[in-house]
C-alpha positions, 0 to 999 in steps of 0.5 A: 500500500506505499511508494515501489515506487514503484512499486518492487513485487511481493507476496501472492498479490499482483505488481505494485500499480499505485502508491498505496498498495507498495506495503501492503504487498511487502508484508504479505510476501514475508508472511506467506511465504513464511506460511508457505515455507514452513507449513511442514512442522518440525518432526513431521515427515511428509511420506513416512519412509521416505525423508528424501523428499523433505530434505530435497524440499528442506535444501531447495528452499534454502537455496530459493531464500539465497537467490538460487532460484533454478536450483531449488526449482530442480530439487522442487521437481526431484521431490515431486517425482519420488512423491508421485512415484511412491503415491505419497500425496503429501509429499507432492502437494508440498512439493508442487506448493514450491513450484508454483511459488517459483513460477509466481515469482517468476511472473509466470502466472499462467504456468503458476496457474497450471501447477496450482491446478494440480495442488489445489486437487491434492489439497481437497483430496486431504481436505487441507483447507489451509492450503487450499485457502492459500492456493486460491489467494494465489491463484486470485493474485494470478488472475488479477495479474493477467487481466482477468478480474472476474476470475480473480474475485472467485478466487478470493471468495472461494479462499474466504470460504474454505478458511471457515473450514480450518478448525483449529481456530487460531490457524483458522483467525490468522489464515482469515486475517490473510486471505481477507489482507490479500483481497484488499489490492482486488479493490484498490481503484474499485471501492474506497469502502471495501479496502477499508472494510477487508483490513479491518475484517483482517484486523479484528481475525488478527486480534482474536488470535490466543496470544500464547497459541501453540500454532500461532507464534506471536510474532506472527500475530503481531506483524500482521497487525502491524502491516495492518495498522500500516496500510490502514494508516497508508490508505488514509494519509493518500492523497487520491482517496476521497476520505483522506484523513490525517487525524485516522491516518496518525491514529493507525500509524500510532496502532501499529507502532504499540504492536511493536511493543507487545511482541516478545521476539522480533517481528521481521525486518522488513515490517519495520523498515516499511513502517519506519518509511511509512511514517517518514512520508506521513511526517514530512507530509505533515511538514514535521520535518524531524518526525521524518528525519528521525524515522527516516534514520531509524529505516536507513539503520535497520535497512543496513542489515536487511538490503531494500534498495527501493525503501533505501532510494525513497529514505534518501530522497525524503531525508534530502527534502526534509534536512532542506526544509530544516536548513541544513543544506549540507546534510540534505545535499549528501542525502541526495547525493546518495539518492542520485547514485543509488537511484542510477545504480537501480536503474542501470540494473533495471535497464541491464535485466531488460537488455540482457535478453536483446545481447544474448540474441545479438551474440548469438547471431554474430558470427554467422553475419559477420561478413555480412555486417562489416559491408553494411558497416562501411556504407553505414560510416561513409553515409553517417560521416555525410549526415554528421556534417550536416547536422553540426552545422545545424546544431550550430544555428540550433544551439544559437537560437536555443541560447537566445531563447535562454537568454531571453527567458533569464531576462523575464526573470530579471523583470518579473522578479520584483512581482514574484511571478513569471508572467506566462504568455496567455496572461501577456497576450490574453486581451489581445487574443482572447478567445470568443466563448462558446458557452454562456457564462455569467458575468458573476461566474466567470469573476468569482472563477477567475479569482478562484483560479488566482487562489489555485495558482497561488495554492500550487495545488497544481503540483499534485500528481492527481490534477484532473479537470474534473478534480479541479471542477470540484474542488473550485465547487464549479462544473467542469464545462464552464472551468474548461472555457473560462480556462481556455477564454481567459487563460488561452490555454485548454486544461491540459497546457494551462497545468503545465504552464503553472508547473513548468513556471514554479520549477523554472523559479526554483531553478533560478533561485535555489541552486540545490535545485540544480543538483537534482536528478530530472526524476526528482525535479519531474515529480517535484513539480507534479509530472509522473514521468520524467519524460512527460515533464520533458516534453512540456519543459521542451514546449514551452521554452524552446530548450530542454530542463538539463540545459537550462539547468548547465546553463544557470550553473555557469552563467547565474 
């Protein structure tokens, strides 16, 4: 339920697809896979007679936890075969249980999908109603990942019936509280109501655990409560939800962390890291800035000895805004130093996991075109050195009417400065122009909407990722149709283009006068003002000064 930023994959539920759900997937994935992992307890043997196959399971698990993946998946396949050969459906069901978590990881649902067919037949022969629970969880999680929504909600639903079923009651409680937990992404988007509604149910499952169960440790129970508290207090903080609430948000923030006082042993690593990231955010949203030092710190801490690169990028980057607004630029500057280079470093692994197919392709074709691509080379250097010479000279004539343009803009700074605005071309050009409206409106409308334009403007809630016409409609208590043409009668612009005007204007005054600006990546600029790609920020940057943010930016450096 917050930021993988991405998102990151966890857990039986889907790929991060929003802000809030980040979390929520975090945890899951420990707990399941702690219930997944481990469900054979200590003592137990699988197929009496034969312990080849726990110890082929025992070993591949230990080699899935280190990252070897496709050796554990062989011994997984080992163990299934000898449990089929010797008829011991125990043995196989745990067996195929790793093989479609293997296939699920991989982001090979439709093949987790087949696999779970035959676990989930095995499950009901032995009328394992844990597994089964857990495997339609799963299986829902697939279908949503495939597009298949339908599919998905029948999954889920099937998984809250056969957990009725489970009759130990504190097994039956927790494995509630995470079938009820996983179904909460389902609605994300869909039903505001319904994401609360499925964590509080995973809540009160959660809250009737024994806290001295024998099947149930407690701290089990208690990191389930936390990262339940945690989303809840996620989902309320969100900017996007209609029932936004601060005081609710704190007051499950503040849940979750008393839950860490009550467990007797640790809970996992990665809870912590994600409610201490958690709480950084709330804190600076909130403008309490050392709140959100001290917990991004304590993250940063814990995170040392539990590696999470995406919590640490987001940990550096809100420390480097939150030591900024508290004045201690030398602190912040190192804060986002250290983003800039574990941001590039991520995003070269990432760009590196998707090349490497495309190089491994291109090597093995190499030697059989290798004539072939040595004559194409030749023509290709004759014709790129023509093309070369061409496009220098006019990069020369380029670069000269984009310094004018530069030129140009720093000089309607220096103008503009005493009024704190950078007047835009719509507002210098608007009487002249304006457009003849094709609605009527009222000339006490359109005065009482031009002044709630002013405050807009002067709100900047036009940095807000989540601006849309009909938001903004809203919150000006007005109708979109009359908000459209006033913008575009009085404004010379339609929706769109008058949004990226403001933005672009504020980050072209925060370049200007804050050189710490100038040391931020384009990432962290494009989502400073607003944009949700850098390359959408771009553009609009492009358009409207002629030139791109990055040369603005080598620009100021040596000139201002």
């Amino acid at each position: 339920m917050v930021k993988k930023l991405s998102f990151r994959r966890t857990g039986f539920v889907g790929k991060d697809r929003n802000l809030i759900f980040q979390r929520l997937y975090t945890v899951f994935i420990s707990l399941l896979l702690l219930f997944f992992f481990s469900e054979t307890k200590a003592g137990t043997i699988s197929c009496p007679g034969n312990k080849e196959i726990d110890q082929l399971i025992d070993k591949g698990t230990s080699l899935n936890n280190d990252g070897k993946n496709k050796e554990a998946l062989k011994l997984f396949q080992k163990a299934n075969d000898i449990a089929k050969a010797i008829g011991c459906e125990k043995g196989e069901l745990n067996a195929t249980k790793n093989i479609m978590m293997f296939y699920f990881n991989a982001y090979d649902y439709k093949k987790a999908l087949e696999v779970s067919n035959r676990a989930r037949d095995l499950a009901i022969s032995q009328k394992d109603y844990e597994t089964l629970s857990s495997l339609c969880s799963r299986r829902g999680a697939s279908y949503d990942d495939l597009g298949m929504y339908d599919e998905s909600l029948k999954e889920h639903e099937a998984a809250a019936r056969y957990v009725k079923l489970i009759a130990e009651p504190d097994q039956r409680h927790y494995q509630a509280s995470l079938v009820y937990y996983n179904m909460t992404p389902y609605y994300q988007d869909r039903s505001d109501e319904k994401v609360v509604y499925y964590l509080e149910k995973s809540r009160e499952e959660a809250l009737q655990i024994n806290n001295n169960s024998k099947d149930v440790p407690l701290e089990k129970k208690i990191d389930m409560l936390v990262s339940i508290n945690m989303n809840l207090g996620i989902h309320f903080r969100n900017h996007n939800n209609k029932n936004r609430n601060e005081k609710l948000s704190e007051f499950y923030f503040m849940e979750a962390l008393k839950q860490f006082d009550l467990a007797k042993g640790d809970v996992l690593p990665n809870t912590k890291i994600d409610l201490y990231q958690a709480l950084q955010e709330f804190y600076h949203m909130k403008k309490d800035y050392r709140k959100a030092i001290e917990y991004g710190e304590n993250m940063l801490a814990l995170e040392k000895s539990n590696s999470m690169p995406y919590n640490r990028r987001v940990g550096y980057m809100v420390l480097a805004k939150s030591y900024l607004n508290v004045g201690e630029n030398s602190t912040s500057q190192k804060y986002l130093d250290l983003f800039s280079k574990l941001n590039d470093s991520i995003v070269s692994a990432e760009k590196d996991a998707v090349e490497a197919p495309v190089k491994r392709v291109i090597s093995e074709t190499k030697n059989n075109g290798e004539k072939k691509v040595k004559g194409i080379a030749v023509i290709s250097f004759t014709v790129l050195i023509l093309i070369t010479g061409g496009m220098l000279i006019y990069r020369r004539r380029s670069n000269k009417i984009i310094h004018k343009k530069y030129e140009n803009l720093i000089a309607k700074i220096h103008d503009e400065n005493e009024n704190n605005k950078i007047e835009s071309t719509s507002e210098k050009n608007n009487e002249n122009n304006r457009i003849k409206p094709s609605v009527t409106i009222t000339d006490e409308t359109v005065k009482a909407l031009l002044l709630k334009l002013e405050k807009f403007e002067s709100s900047k809630k036009y940095l807000r990722k989540d601006v849309s016409l009909t938001w903004m409609a809203s919150n000006l208590a007005t109708n979109p149709k009359y908000l459209s043409e006033v913008i575009k009668t009085y404004k010379n612009h339609n929706f769109t283009s008058y949004i990226n005007e403001l933005r672009i204007n504020y980050i072209i005054k925060m370049l200007y006068e804050n050189p710490v600006y100038r040391e931020y990546k384009i990432t962290y600029l494009a989502e400073e003002c607003g944009y949700v790609t850098p390359r959408v920020f771009v553009n609009a940057f492009k358009y409207q000064t002629g030139f791109t943010p990055s040369y603005f930016v080598e620009q100021l450096k040596v000139s201002v």
